[in-house]
ZADO-1210 file (C-alpha; in nm, 4 decimals, padded with zeros to 6 digits):
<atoms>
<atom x="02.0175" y="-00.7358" z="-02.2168" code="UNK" pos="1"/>
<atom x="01.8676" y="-00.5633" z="-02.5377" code="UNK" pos="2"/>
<atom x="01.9036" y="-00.2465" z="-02.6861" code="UNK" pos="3"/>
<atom x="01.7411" y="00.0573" z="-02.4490" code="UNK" pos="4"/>
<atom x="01.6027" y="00.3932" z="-02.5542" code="UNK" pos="5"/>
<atom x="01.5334" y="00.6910" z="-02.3536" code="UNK" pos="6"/>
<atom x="01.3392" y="01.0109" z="-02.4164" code="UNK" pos="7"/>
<atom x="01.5247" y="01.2579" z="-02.3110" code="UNK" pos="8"/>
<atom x="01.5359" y="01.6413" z="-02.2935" code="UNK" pos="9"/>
<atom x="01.8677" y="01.7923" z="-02.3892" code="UNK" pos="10"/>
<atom x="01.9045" y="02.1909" z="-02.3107" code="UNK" pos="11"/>
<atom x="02.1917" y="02.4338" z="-02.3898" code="UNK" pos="12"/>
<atom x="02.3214" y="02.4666" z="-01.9845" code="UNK" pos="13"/>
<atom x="02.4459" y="02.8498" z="-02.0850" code="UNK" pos="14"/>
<atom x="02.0980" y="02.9568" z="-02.1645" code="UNK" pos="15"/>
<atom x="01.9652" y="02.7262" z="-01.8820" code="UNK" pos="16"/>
<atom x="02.1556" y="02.9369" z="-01.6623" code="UNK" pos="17"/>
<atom x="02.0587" y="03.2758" z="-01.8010" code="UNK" pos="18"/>
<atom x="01.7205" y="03.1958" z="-01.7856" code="UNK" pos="19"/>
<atom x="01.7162" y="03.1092" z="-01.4291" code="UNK" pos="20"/>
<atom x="01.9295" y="03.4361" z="-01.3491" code="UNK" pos="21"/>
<atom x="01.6563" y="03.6284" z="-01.5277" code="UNK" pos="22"/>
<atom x="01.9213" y="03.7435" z="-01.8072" code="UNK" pos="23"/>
<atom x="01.6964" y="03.5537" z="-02.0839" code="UNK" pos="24"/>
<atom x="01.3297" y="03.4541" z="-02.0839" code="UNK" pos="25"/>
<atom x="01.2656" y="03.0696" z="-02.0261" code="UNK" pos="26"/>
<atom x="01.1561" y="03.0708" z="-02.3645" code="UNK" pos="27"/>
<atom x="01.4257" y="03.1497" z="-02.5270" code="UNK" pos="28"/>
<atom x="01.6774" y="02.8263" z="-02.3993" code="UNK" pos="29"/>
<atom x="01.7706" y="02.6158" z="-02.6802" code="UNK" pos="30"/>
<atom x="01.6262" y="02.3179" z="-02.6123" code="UNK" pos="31"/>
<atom x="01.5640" y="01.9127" z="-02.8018" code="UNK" pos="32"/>
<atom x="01.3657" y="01.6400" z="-02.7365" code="UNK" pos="33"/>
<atom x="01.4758" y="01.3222" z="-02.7989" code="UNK" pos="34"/>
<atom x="01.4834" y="00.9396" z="-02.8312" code="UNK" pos="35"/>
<atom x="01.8516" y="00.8315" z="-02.7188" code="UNK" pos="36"/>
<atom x="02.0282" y="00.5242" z="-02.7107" code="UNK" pos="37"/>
<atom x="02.1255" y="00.4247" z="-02.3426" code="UNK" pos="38"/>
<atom x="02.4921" y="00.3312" z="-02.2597" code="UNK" pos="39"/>
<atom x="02.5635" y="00.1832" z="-01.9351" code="UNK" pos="40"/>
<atom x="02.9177" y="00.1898" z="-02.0404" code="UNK" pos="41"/>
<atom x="02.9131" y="00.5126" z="-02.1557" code="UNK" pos="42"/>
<atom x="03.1287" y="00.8028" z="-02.0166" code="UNK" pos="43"/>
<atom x="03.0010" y="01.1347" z="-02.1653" code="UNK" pos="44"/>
<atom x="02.6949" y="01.2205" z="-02.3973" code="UNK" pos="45"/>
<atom x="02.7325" y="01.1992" z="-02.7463" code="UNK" pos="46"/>
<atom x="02.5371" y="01.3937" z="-03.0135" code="UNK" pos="47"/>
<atom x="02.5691" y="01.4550" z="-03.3520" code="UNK" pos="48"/>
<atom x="02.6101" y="01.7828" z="-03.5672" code="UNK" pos="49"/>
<atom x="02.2542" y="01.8462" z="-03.6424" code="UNK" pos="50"/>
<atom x="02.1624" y="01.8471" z="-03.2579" code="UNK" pos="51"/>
<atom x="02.4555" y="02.0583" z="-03.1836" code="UNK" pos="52"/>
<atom x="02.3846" y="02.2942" z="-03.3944" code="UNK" pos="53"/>
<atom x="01.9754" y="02.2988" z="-03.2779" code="UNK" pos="54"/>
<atom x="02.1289" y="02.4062" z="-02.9347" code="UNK" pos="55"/>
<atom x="02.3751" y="02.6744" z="-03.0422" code="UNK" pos="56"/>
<atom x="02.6746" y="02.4524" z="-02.8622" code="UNK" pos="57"/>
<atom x="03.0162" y="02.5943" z="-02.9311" code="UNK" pos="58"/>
<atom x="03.2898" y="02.3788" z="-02.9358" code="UNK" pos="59"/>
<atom x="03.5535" y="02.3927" z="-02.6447" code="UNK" pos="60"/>
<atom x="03.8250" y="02.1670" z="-02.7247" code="UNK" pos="61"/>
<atom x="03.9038" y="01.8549" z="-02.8415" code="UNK" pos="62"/>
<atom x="03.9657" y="01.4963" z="-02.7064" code="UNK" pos="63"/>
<atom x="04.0387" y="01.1490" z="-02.8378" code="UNK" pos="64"/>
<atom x="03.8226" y="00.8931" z="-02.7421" code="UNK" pos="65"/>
<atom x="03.6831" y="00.5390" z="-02.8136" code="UNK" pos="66"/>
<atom x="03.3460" y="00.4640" z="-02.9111" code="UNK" pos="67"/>
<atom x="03.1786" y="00.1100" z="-02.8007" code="UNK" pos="68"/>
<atom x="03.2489" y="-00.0112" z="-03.1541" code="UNK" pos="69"/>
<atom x="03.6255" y="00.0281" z="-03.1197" code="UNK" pos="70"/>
<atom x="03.6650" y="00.3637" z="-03.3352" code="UNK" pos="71"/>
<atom x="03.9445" y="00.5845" z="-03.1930" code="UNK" pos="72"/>
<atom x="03.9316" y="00.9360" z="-03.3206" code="UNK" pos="73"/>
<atom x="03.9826" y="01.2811" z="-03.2225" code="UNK" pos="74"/>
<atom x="03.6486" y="01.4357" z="-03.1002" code="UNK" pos="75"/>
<atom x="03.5237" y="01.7830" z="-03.0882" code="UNK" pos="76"/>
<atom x="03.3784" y="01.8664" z="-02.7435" code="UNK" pos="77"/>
<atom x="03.0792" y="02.1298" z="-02.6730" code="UNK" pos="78"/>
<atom x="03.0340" y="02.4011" z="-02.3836" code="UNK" pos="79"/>
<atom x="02.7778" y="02.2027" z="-02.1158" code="UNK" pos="80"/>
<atom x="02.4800" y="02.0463" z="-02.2331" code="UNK" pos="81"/>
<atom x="02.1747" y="01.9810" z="-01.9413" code="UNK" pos="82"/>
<atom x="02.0167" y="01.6498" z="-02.0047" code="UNK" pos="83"/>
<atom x="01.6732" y="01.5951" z="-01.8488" code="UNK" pos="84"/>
<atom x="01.5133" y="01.2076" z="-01.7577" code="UNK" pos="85"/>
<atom x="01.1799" y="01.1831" z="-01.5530" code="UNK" pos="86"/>
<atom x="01.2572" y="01.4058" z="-01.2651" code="UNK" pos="87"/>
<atom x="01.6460" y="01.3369" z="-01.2953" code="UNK" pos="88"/>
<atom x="01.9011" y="01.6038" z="-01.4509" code="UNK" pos="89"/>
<atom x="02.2526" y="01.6537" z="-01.4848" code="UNK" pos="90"/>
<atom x="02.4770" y="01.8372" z="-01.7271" code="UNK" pos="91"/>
<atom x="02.8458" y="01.7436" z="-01.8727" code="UNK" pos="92"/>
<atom x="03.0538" y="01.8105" z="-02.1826" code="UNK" pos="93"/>
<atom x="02.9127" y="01.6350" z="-02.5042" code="UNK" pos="94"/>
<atom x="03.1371" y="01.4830" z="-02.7573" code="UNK" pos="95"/>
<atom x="03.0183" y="01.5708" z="-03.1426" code="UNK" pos="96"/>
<atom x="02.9870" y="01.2748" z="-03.4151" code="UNK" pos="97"/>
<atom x="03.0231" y="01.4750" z="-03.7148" code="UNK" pos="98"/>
<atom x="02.8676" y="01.2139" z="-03.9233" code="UNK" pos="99"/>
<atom x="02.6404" y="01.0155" z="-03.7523" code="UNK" pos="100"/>
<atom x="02.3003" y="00.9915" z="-03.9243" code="UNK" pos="101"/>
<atom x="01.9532" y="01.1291" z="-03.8541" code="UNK" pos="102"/>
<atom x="01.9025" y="00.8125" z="-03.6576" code="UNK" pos="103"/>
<atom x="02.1572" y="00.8712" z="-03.4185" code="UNK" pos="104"/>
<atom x="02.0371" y="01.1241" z="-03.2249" code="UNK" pos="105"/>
<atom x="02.2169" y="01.1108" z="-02.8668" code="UNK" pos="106"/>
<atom x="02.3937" y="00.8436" z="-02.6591" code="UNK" pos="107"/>
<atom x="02.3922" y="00.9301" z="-02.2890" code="UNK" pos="108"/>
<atom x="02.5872" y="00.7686" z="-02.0333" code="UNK" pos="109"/>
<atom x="02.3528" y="00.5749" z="-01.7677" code="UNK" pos="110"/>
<atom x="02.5547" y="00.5806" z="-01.4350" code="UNK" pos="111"/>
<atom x="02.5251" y="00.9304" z="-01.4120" code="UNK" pos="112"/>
<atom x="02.1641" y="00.8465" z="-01.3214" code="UNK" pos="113"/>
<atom x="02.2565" y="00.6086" z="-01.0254" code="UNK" pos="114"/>
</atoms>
């Protein structure tokens, strides 16, 4: 099987909430749109600096972890993130890739969809 991208709508699930609650105008949710590399495999989203900081995600901890390409590191994790496909959502915990490039804009895990 080849490489698959999604477009996908990633949203900061604090202001997500607060909107819906009526504490902060729709409007105002930080919000991204964009292409992401789909991981069957995958267990959590990953996203890299510049999108976390577009969505105003504070980091909540840390965890080690092991990317698909064998790298073992330490990762820093956000504060929920609400990922959108077609009429699909869900929200989880994103890991942060300090240095991934521009390119690399999020991986999502594909089960989650199932």
């Amino acid at each position: 099987m080849g490489t698959v991208y999604a477009e996908i709508t990633l949203k900061n699930a604090t202001d997500a909430n607060n909107a819906q609650r009526g504490i902060i105008p729709e409007k105002e949710v930080r919000r991204t749109f964009v292409r992401a590399l789909v991981d069957t495999g995958a267990g959590t989203l990953i996203i890299n600096e510049a999108v976390r900081r577009q969505l105003g995600l504070e980091i909540r901890g840390l965890r080690s972890a092991e990317l698909a390409d064998g790298a073992k590191q330490i990762y820093r994790v956000t504060e929920p993130v609400e990922i959108q496909w077609k009429d699909r959502d869900t929200t989880c915990r994103a890991l942060v890739l300090p240095d991934a490039g521009m390119s690399f804009w999020a991986r999502f895990p594909w089960r989650i969809w199932i």
